[in-house]
ZADRENNU-197456 format. One line per field, with one value per residue (C-alpha): x, y, z; residue in three letters. Coordinates in steps of 0.1 Angstrom, whole numbers. Layout:
N
c1: (X:...)
c2: (Y:...)
c3: (Z:...)
aa: (ALA:...)
END
This chain:
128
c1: (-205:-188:-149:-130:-96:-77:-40:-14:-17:12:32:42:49:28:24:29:12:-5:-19:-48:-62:-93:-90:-125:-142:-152:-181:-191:-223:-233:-237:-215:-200:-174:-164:-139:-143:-121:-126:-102:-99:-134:-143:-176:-171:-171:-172:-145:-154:-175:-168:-191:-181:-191:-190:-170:-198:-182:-190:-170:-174:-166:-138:-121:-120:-88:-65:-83:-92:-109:-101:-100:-90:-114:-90:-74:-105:-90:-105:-78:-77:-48:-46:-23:-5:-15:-18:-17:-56:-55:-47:-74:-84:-92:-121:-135:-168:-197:-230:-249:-273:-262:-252:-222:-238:-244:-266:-232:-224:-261:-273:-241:-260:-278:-240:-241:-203:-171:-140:-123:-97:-59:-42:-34:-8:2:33:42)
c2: (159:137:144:129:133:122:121:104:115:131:123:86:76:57:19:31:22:45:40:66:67:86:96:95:101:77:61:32:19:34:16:35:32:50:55:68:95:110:141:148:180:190:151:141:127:94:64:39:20:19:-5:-11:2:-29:-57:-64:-57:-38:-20:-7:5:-17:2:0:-34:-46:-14:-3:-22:-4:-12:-7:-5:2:0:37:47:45:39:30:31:9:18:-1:-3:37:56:92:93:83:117:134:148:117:122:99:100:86:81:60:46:44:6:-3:-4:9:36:52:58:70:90:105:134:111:107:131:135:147:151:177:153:147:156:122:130:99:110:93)
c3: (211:192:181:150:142:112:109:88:54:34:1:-10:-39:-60:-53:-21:13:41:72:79:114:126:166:182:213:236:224:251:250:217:181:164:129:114:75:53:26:2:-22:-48:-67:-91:-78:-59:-24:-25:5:6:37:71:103:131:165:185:158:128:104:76:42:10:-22:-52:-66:-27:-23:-26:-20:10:42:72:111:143:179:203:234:213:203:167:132:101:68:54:18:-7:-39:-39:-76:-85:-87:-51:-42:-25:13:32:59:87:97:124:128:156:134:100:101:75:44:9:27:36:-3:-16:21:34:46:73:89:120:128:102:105:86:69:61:26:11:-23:-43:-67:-99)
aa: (UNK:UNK:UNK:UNK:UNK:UNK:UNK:UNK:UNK:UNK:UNK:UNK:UNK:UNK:UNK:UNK:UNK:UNK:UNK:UNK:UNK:UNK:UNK:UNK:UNK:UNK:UNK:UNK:UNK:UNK:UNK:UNK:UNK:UNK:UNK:UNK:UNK:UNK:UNK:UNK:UNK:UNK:UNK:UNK:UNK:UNK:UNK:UNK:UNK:UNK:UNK:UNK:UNK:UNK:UNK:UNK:UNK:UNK:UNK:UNK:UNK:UNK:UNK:UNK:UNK:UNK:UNK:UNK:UNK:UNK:UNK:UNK:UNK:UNK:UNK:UNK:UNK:UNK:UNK:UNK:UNK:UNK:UNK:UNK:UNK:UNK:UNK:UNK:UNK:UNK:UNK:UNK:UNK:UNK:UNK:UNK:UNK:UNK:UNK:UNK:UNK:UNK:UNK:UNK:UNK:UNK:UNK:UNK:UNK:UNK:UNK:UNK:UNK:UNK:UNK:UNK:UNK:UNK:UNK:UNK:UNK:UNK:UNK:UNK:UNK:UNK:UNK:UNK)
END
């Protein structure tokens, strides 16, 4: 069974920078990817970005280009989220996500309920 992980949110203050990671387990020889979500108070869940497992294939959402940029590390078994230049509407729960076949792709915005695996997300607060 697949494990995720997240860690690293808190408060910053607005044009602000976080670092988000997403823990996973070991998932050799599989062609995983793995997202990030956020859902902010009375807000729909919405994707900001998916990275392949074994290539650098990625995804994001128009309004996430820019601010957010999605890594990582196999050797940790570690997904990021580097977000940037932060605002108060930023603030939201932040989750990771995976799925062995849902390649990066606007698929992970418009069928999120095909991704098999959740995390249950980190508190991400952006003050003024």
């Amino acid at each position: 069974q697949v494990q995720l992980v997240e860690s690293g949110g808190g408060l910053v203050q607005a044009g602000g920078s976080l670092r988000l990671s997403c823990k996973t387990s070991r998932c050799t020889f599989d062609m995983w990817t793995v997202g990030w979500f956020r859902q902010a108070p009375g807000k729909e869940r919405e994707v900001l970005g998916a990275i392949s497992w074994s290539r650098n294939t990625t995804y994001y959402a128009d309004f996430a280009k820019g601010r957010f940029t999605v890594s990582r590390d196999n050797a940790k078994d570690t997904v990021y989220l580097q977000m940037n230049s932060l605002k108060p509407e930023d603030t939201a729960v932040y989750s990771c996500a995976a799925d062995a076949t849902l390649l990066p792709s606007p698929r992970w915005a418009t069928r999120s309920d095909l991704i098999s695996y959740w995390g249950k997300g980190t508190q991400v607060t952006v003050a003024s």
